[in-house]
C-alpha positions as a printed Julia matrix, in Angstrom:
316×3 Matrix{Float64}:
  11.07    2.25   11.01
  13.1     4.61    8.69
  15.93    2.39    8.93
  14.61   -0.67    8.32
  13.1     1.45    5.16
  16.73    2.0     4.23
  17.98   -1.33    4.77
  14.77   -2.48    2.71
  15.69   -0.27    0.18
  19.18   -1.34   -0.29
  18.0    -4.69   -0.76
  15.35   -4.21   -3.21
  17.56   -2.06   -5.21
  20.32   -5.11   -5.3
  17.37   -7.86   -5.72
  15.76   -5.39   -8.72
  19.62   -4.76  -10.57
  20.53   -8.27   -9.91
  16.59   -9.27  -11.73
  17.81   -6.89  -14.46
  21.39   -7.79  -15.18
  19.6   -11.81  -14.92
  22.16  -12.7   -11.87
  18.96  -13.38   -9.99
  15.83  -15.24  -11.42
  13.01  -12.71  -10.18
  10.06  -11.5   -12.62
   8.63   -8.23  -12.66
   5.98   -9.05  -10.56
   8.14  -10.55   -7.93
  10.37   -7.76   -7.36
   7.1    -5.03   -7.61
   6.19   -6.99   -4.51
   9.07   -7.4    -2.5
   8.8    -3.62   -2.44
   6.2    -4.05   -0.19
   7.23   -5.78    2.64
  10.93   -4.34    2.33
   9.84   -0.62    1.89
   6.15    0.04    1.84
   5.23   -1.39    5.14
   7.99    0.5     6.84
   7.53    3.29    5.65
   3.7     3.23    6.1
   4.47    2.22    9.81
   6.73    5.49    9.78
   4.03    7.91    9.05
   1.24    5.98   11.13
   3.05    6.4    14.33
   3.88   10.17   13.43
   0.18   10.43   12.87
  -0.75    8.57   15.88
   1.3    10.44   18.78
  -0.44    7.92   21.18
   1.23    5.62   23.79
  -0.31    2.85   22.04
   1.23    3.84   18.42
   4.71    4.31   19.97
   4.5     0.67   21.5
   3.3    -0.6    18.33
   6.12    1.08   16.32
   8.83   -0.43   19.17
   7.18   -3.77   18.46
   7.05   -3.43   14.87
  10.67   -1.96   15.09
  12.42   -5.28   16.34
   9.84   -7.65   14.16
   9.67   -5.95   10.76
  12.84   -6.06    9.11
  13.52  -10.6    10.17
  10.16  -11.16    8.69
  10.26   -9.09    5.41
  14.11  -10.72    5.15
  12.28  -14.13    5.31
   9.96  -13.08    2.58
  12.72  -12.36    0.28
  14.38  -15.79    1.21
  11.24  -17.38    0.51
  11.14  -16.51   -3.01
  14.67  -18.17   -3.77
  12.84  -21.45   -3.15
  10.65  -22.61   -5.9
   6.91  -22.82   -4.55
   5.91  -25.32   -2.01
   6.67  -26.19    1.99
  10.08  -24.78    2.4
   8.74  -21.38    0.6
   5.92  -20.99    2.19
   7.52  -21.61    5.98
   9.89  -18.54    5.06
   6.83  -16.5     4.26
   5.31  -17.6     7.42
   7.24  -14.92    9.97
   5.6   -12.03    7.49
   1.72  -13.75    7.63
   2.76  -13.56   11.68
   3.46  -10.12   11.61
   1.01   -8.66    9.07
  -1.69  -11.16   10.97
  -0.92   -9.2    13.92
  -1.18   -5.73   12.5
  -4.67   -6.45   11.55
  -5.85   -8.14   14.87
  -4.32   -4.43   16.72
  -6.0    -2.81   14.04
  -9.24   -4.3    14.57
  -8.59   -4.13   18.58
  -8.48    0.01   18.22
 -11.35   -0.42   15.82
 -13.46   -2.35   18.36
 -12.22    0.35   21.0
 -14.06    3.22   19.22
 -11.9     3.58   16.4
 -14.74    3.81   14.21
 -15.35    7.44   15.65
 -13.02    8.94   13.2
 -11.87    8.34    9.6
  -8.24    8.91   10.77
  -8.86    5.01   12.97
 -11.12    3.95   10.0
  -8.13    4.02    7.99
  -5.41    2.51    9.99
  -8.03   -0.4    10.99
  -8.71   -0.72    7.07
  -4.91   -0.62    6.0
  -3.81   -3.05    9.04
  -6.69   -5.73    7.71
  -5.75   -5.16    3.6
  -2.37   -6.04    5.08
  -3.14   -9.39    6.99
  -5.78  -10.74    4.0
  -2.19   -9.44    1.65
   0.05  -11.77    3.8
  -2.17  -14.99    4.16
  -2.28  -14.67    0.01
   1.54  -14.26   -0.21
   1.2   -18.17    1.91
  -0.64  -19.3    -0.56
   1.7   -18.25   -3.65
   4.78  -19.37   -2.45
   3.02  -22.65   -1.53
   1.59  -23.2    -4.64
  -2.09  -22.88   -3.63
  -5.03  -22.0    -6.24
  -7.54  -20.44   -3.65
 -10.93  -20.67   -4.8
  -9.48  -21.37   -8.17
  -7.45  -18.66   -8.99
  -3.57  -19.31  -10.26
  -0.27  -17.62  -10.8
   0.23  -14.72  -11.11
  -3.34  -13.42   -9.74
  -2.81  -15.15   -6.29
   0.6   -13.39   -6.04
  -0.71  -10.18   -7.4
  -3.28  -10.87   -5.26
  -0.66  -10.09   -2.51
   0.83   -6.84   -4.73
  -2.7    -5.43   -4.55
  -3.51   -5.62   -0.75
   0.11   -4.06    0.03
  -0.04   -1.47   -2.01
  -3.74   -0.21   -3.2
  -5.04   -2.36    0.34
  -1.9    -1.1     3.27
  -0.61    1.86    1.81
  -3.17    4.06    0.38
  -6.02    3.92    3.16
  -2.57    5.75    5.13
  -2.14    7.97    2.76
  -6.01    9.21    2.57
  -5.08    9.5     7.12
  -2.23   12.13    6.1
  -4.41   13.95    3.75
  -7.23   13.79    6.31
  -5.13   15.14    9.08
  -3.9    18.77    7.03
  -7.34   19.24    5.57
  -8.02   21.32    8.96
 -11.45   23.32    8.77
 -11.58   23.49    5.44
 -15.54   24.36    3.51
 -18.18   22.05    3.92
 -18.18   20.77    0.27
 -14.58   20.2     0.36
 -14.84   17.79    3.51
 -18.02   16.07    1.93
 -15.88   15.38   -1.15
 -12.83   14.3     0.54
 -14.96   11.92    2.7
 -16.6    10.69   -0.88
 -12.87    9.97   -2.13
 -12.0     8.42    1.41
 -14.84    6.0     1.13
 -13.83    4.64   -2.6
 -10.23    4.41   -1.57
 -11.02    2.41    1.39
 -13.68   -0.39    0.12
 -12.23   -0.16   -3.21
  -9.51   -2.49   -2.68
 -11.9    -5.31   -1.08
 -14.5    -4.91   -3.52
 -12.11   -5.17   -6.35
 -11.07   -8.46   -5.0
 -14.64   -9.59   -4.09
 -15.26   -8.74   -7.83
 -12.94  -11.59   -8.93
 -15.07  -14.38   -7.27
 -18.81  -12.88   -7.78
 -18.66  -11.5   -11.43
 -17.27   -9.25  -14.27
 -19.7    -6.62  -13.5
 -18.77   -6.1    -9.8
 -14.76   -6.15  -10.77
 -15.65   -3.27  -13.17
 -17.4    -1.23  -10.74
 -15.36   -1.24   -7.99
 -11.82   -1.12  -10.37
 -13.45    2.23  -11.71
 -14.07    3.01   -8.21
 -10.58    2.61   -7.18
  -9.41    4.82  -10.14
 -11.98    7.27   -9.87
 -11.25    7.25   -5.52
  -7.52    7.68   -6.3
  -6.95    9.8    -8.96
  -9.92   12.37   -6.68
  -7.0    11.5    -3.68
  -4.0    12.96   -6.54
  -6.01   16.11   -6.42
  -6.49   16.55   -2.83
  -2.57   15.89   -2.73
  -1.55   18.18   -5.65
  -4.05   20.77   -3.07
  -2.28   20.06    0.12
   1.5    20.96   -1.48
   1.1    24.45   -0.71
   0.33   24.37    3.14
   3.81   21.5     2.64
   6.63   21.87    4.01
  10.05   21.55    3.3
  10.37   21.98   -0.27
  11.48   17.66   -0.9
   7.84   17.02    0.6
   6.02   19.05   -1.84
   8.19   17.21   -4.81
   7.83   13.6    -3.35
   3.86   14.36   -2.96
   3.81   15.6    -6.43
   5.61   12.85   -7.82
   3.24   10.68   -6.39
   0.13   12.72   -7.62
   1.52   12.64  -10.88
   2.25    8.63  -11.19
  -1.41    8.12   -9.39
  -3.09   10.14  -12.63
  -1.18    7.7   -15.06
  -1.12    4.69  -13.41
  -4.81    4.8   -12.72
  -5.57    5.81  -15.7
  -4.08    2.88  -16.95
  -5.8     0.81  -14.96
  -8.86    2.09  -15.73
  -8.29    0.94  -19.16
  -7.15   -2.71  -18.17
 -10.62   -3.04  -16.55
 -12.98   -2.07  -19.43
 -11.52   -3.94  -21.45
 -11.22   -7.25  -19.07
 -15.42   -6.55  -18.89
 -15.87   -7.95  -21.93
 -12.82   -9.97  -21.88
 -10.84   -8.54  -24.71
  -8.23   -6.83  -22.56
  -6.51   -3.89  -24.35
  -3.63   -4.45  -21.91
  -2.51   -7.96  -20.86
  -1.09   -8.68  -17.35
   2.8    -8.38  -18.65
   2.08   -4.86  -19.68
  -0.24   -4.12  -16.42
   2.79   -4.85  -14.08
   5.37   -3.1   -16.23
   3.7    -0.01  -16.3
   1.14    0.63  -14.14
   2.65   -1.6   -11.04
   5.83    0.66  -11.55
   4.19    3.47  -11.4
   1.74    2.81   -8.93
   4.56    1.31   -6.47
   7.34    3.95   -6.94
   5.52    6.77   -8.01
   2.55    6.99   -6.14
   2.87    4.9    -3.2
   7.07    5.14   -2.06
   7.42    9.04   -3.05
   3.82    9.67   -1.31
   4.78    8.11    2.04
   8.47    9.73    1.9
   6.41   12.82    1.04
   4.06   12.98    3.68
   6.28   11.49    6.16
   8.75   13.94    5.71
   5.99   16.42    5.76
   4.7    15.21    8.98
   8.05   15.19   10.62
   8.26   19.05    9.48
   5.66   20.24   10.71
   6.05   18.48   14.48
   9.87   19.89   14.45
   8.24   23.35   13.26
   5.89   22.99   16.15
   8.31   21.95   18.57
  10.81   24.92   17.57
   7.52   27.25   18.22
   7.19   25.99   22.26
């Protein structure tokens, strides 16, 4: 999955110069998500299956080897369409693929997975992923699900690949170095684990059933992920090489401001005089949150993963 990350890069970086230098007609919101399927999801895939070191998680990475890369490629087809059939039959291959993600994830959940948080979050991040995807159908078709327009029912898709895929994976690598560390620690991390997890559907769910619910679970989210910064900005010691520890604190670092900003983008939605409007929201906090915390985090910890199993390796 690496590669396809690189390929995915390449083109995100052209799609996001050629949105800048206005050769291509691509909003900010647009291009934040196209990160996701051309770079996130890879890369999440990448450290998952280094994680995993089961049969099943090798087949799985095989599978989503060959699949991955057509289907995001589709996605970014789908948005040089304007919305409706066309558009939303490119975006198709992606709802396929992320749709099958979450019905493996929910298999090994079903299985026992529910034994340890390490399954917990890989079942979690697969089904953010799937619920992400049918949304991105809906946006590129022009749908208003229970109501809701543009841009929340395509940032609707930005949140469940990012805050919904990416970070349950995240909390799995910080899970798997915390080792037999004190009591209190554990209970805390498990505390953080918890809010970082059902944040991202309660957030959503706090859309359709009221102002107060969206404010409680958005300061849950913020509180969950700014407590996972810390446990990151802990683990960079026991890191290695050295470009882990600065990826992982990059990320750390963007978390703290990006969910900070957030945090203020909620209160004031409660009462509905938002001190920071949408525009501003994805400008700032969506770049932050998308290359900062959640790209430099999974090339940190993947890299980090892949350094320890080589430093393993060299010691048998």
């Amino acid at each position: 999955m690496i590669r396809n990350a690189i390929v995915g890069g390449a083109v995100w970086a052209t799609l996001a110069a050629g949105a800048i230098w206005g050769f291509v007609h691509l909003g900010t919101i647009e291009v934040l998500f196209l990160m996701g399927p051309l770079v996130v999801v890879p890369l999440g895939l990448e450290l998952s299956t280094r994680l995993g070191h089961g049969e099943e998680s090798q087949l799985l990475a095989r599978f989503a080897g060959w699949v991955h890369l057509p289907a995001a490629l589709c996605v970014v087809a789908s948005f040089f369409f304007p919305q409706g059939a066309a558009a939303a039959i490119l975006a198709l291959p992606w709802f396929c693929f992320g749709g099958f993600l979450g019905f493996w994830g929910l298999m090994s959940f079903i299985r026992g997975g529910f034994k340890s948080l390490s399954a917990i979050c890989v079942t979690m991040s697969s089904s953010y992923l799937s619920i992400g995807c049918a949304w991105l159908v809906a946006s590129r078709y022009g749908l208003n699900p229970m109501g809701f327009q543009e841009p929340i029912v395509l940032l609707t898709a930005v949140h469940f690949h990012f805050a919904g895929f990416a970070a349950p994976l995240l909390t799995r690598a910080v899970a798997a170095v915390l080792g037999k560390t004190a009591v209190h620690t554990q209970r805390l991390f498990r505390a953080v684990a918890v809010g970082v997890l059902a944040g991202p559907g309660m957030l959503a769910a706090g859309f359709v059933i009221g102002p107060r619910l969206k404010l409680a679970a958005a300061l849950l989210l913020v509180a969950s992920e700014i407590g996972l910064a810390f446990f990151f900005l802990a683990a960079l010691k026991s890191m290695r090489p050295r470009m882990a520890q600065v990826f992982v604190a990059l990320s750390a670092a963007s978390v703290l401001f990006a969910m900070v900003f957030a945090g203020i983008w909620a209160i004031g939605e409660f009462p509905l005089q938002p001190f920071v409007h949408l525009a501003q929201m994805a400008k700032f906090h969506g770049a932050a949150n998308a290359l900062g915390f959640t790209v430099c985090g999974l090339l940190g910890w993947t890299i980090s993963v892949r350094g320890t199993a080589q430093v393993k390796g060299g010691a048998q």
